[in-house]
C-alpha positions as CSV (number, residue, x, y, z in Angstrom):
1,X,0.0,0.0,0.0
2,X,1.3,3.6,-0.4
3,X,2.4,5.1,2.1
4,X,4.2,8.7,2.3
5,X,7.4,9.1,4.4
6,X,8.8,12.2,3.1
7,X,6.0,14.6,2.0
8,X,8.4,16.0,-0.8
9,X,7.6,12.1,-2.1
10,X,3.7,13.3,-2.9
11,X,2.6,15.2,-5.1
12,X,-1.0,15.1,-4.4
13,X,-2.4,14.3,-8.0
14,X,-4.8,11.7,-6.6
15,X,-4.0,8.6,-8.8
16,X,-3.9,6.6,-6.0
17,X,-7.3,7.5,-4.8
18,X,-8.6,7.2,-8.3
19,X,-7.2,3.6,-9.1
20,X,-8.1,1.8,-5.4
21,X,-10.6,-0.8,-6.3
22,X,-11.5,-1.2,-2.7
23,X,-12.1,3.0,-2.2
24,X,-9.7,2.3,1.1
25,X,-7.6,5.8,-0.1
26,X,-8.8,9.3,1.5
27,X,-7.1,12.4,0.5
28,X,-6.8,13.7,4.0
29,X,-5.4,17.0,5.0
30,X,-2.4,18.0,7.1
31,X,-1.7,20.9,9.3
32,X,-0.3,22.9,6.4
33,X,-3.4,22.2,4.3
34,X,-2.4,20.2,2.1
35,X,-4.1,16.3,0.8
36,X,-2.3,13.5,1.5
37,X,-3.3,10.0,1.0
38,X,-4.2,8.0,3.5
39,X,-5.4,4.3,3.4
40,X,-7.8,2.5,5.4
41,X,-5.6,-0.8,6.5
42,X,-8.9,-3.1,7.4
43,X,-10.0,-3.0,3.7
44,X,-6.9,-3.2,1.8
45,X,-5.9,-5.5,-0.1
46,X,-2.5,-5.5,-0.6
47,X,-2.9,-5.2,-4.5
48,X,-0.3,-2.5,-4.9
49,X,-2.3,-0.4,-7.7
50,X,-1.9,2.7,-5.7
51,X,2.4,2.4,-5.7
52,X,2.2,1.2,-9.1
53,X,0.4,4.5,-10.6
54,X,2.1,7.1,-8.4
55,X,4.4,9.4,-10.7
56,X,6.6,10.1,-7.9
57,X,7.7,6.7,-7.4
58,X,7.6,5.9,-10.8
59,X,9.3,8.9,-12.3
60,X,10.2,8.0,-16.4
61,X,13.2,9.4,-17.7
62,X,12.6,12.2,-20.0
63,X,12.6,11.0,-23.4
64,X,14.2,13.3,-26.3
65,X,11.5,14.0,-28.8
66,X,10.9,16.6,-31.8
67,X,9.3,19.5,-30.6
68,X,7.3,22.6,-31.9
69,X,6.7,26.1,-30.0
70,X,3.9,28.1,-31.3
71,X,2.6,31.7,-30.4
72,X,-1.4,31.8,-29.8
73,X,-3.6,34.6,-28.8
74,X,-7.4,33.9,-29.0
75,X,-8.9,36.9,-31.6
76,X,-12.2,37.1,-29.4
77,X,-11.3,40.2,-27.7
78,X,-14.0,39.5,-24.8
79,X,-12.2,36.0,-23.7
80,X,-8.9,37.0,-24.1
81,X,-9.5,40.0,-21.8
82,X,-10.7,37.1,-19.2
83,X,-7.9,35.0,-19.6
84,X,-4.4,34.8,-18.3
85,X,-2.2,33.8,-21.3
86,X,-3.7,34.6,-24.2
87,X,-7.0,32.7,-24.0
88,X,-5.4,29.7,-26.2
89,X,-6.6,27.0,-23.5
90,X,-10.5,28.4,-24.4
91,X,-9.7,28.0,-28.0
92,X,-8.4,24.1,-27.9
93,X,-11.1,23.9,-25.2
94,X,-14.0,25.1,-27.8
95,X,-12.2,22.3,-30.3
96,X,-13.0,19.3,-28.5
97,X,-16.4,20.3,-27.2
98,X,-17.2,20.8,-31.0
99,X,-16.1,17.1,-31.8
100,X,-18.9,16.3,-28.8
101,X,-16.3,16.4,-26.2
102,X,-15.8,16.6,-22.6
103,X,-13.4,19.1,-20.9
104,X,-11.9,19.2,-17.5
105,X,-10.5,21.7,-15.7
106,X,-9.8,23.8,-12.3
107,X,-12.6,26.1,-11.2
108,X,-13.3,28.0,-8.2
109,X,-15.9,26.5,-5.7
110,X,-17.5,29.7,-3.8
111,X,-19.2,27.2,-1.1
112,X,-16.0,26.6,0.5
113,X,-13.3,28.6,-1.3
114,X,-11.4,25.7,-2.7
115,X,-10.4,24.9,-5.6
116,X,-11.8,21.8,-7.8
117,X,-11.4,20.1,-11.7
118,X,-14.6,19.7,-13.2
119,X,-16.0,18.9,-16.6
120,X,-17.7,20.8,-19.1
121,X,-19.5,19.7,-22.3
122,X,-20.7,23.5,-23.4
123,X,-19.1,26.4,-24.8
124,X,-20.5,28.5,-22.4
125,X,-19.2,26.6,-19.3
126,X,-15.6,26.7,-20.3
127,X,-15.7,30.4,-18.6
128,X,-15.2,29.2,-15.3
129,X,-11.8,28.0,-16.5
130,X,-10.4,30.7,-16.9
131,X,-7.6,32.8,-15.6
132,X,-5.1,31.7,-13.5
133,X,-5.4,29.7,-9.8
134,X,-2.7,29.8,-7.4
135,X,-4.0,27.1,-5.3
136,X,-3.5,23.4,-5.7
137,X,-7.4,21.7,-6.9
138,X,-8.9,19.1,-5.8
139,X,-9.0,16.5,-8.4
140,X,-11.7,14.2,-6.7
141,X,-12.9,11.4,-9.3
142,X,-11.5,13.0,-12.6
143,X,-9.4,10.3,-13.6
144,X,-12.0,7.8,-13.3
145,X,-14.4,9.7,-15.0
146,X,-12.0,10.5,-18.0
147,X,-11.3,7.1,-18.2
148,X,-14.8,6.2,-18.7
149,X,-15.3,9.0,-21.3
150,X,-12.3,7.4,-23.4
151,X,-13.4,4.4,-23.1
152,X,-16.4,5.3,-25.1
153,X,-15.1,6.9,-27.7
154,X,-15.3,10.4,-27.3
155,X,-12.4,13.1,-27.0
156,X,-11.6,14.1,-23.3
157,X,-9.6,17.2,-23.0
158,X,-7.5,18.2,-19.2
159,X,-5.6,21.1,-18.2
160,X,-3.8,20.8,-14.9
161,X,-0.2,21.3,-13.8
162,X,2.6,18.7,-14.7
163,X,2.2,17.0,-11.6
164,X,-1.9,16.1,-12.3
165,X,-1.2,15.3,-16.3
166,X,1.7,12.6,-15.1
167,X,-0.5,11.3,-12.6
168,X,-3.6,11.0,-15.0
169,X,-1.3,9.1,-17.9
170,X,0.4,6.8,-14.5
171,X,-3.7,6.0,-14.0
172,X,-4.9,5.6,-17.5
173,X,-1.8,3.1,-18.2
174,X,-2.0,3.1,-21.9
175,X,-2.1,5.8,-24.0
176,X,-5.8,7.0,-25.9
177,X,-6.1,9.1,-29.2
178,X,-8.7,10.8,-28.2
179,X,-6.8,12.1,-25.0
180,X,-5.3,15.5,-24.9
181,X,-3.3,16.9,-22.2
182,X,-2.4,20.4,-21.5
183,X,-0.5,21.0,-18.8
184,X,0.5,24.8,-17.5
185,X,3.5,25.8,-16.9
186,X,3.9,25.4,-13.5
187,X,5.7,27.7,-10.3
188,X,4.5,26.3,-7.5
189,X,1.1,25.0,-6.3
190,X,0.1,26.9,-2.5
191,X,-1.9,25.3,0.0
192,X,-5.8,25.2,-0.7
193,X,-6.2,25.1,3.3
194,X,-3.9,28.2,3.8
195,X,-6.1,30.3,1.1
196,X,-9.6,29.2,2.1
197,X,-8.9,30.5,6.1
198,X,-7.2,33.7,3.6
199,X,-10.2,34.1,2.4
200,X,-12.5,33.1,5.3
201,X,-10.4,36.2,7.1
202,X,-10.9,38.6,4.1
203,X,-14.4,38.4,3.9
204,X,-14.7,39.1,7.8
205,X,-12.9,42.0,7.6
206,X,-14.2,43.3,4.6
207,X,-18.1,41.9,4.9
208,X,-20.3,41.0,2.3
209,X,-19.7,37.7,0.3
210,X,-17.2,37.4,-2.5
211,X,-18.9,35.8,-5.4
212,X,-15.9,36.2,-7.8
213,X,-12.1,35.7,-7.8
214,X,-9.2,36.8,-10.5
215,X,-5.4,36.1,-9.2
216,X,-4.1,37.9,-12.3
217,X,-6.6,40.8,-13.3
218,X,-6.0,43.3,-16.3
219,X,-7.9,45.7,-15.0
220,X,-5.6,48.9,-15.4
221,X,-3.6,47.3,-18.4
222,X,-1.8,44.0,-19.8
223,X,1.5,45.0,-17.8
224,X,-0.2,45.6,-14.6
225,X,-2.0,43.0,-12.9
226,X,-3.8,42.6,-9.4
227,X,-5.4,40.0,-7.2
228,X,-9.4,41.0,-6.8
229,X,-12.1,39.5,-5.3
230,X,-15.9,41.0,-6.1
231,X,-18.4,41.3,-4.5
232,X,-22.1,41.2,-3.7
233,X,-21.9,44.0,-2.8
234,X,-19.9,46.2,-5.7
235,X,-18.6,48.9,-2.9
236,X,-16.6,46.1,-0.8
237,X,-14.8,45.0,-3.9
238,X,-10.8,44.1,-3.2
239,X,-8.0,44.9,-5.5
240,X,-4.7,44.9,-4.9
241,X,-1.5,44.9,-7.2
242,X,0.1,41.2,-6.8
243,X,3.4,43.4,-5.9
244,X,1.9,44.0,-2.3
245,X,-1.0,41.6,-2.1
246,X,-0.4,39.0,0.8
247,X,-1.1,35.8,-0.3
248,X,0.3,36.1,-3.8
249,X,3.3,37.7,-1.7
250,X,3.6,34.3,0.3
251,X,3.1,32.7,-3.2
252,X,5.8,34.3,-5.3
253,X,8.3,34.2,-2.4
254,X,7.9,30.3,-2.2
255,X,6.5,30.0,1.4
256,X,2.8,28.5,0.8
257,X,4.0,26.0,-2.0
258,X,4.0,21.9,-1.6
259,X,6.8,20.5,-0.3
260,X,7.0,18.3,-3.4
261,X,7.4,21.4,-5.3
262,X,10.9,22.2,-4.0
263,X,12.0,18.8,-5.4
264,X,9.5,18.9,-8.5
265,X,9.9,15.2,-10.7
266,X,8.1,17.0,-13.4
């Protein structure tokens, strides 16, 4: 059964959870708010599925392959003002779902302030997808799902960070044409615990209820960009330049990070 020593040995991409065929795996969280895995011992069975798709422990040597580097920018000037990098995720996004696709990715959950991959099957859903989140997500039963969705036939589109798109292949254990990955380029992932008491605290001190978060808004200009969170109420809304803010502060000075991140595999 898997078991973590040495937290920089986790990752916490949820492939074990995913692949136990006895649902004996939680993804339990530590005093730093992080998930870790932990197994129930009375219902395992000692079948070793959980060690065998971990991407940690079974790290691949990076194989030398052809590559091509393209510039995209999305020409709709209304989604590319809502998104981080160019709005070219939205684009390949729109792709699949046009083939009768499914996409996953990481969206905000305003009941409890964490952050969680979900799937989409509409255009008008991939919205929530958008711009950046400097949290780690919750990946719950995505691979399982994804698997299913292959199975059948159709194309299944993911965006996560490295660490989640290794894990997904280590559960899917063969490769599907209908699969396509895209994984960001990653600096860090911070605690989901630490920035749902953040934002537990903000919204004490500053009332209302915040209905709406952007870690990288473009709301004076392209090279200026702030964290924000709305609200219900329009007069309590937050802004702050990600220069001063503190929790992207504690972010881009590597304090709220994953310990697996100071040893990334990935």
């Amino acid at each position: 059964m898997i078991h973590i020593v040495n937290k920089q040995d986790c990752c916490g991409c949820w492939a074990c959870e995913n692949i136990c065929p006895k649902h004996c795996i939680s993804m339990i969280e530590d005093e730093e708010g992080f998930l870790y895995p932990h197994v129930d011992v009375e219902h395992c069975i000692d079948c070793h599925l959980c060690e065998k798709v971990c991407p940690v422990a079974n790290v691949e040597p990076e194989k030398k392959k052809e590559q091509h580097g393209f510039l995209l920018q999305i020409k709709d000037e209304t989604i590319l003002k809502e998104s981080t990098s160019g709005g070219s995720f939205t684009a390949i996004a729109s792709w699949v779902i046009n083939q009768g696709g499914i996409v996953y990715g990481a969206a905000v959950d305003y009941s409890d302030f964490k952050v969680k991959h979900s799937a989409v099957t509409s255009l008008d859903e991939l919205g929530k997808f958008r711009n950046s989140k400097y949290v780690q997500s919750e990946i719950g039963d995505t691979f399982k799902e994804i698997k299913k969705h292959l199975q059948e036939g159709k194309w299944v589109a993911m965006s996560g960070t490295p660490c989640q798109i290794e894990g997904l292949i280590h559960y899917l254990r063969k490769p599907y044409d209908k699969l396509l990955l895209i994984d960001v380029v990653c600096y860090g992932i911070p605690s989901p615990g630490i920035f749902a008491n953040y934002l537990t605290y903000m919204q004490s001190k500053i009332g209302g209820k915040f209905n709406k978060i952007l870690f990288r808004e473009k709301r004076l200009c392209y090279n200026y960009t702030s964290f924000s969170l709305f609200n219900e109420k329009p007069e309590l809304d937050y802004h702050k330049g990600v220069e001063s803010e503190q929790f992207m502060r504690s972010f881009f000075s590597d304090i709220n990070v994953r310990p697996s991140c100071y040893d990334c595999r990935f």
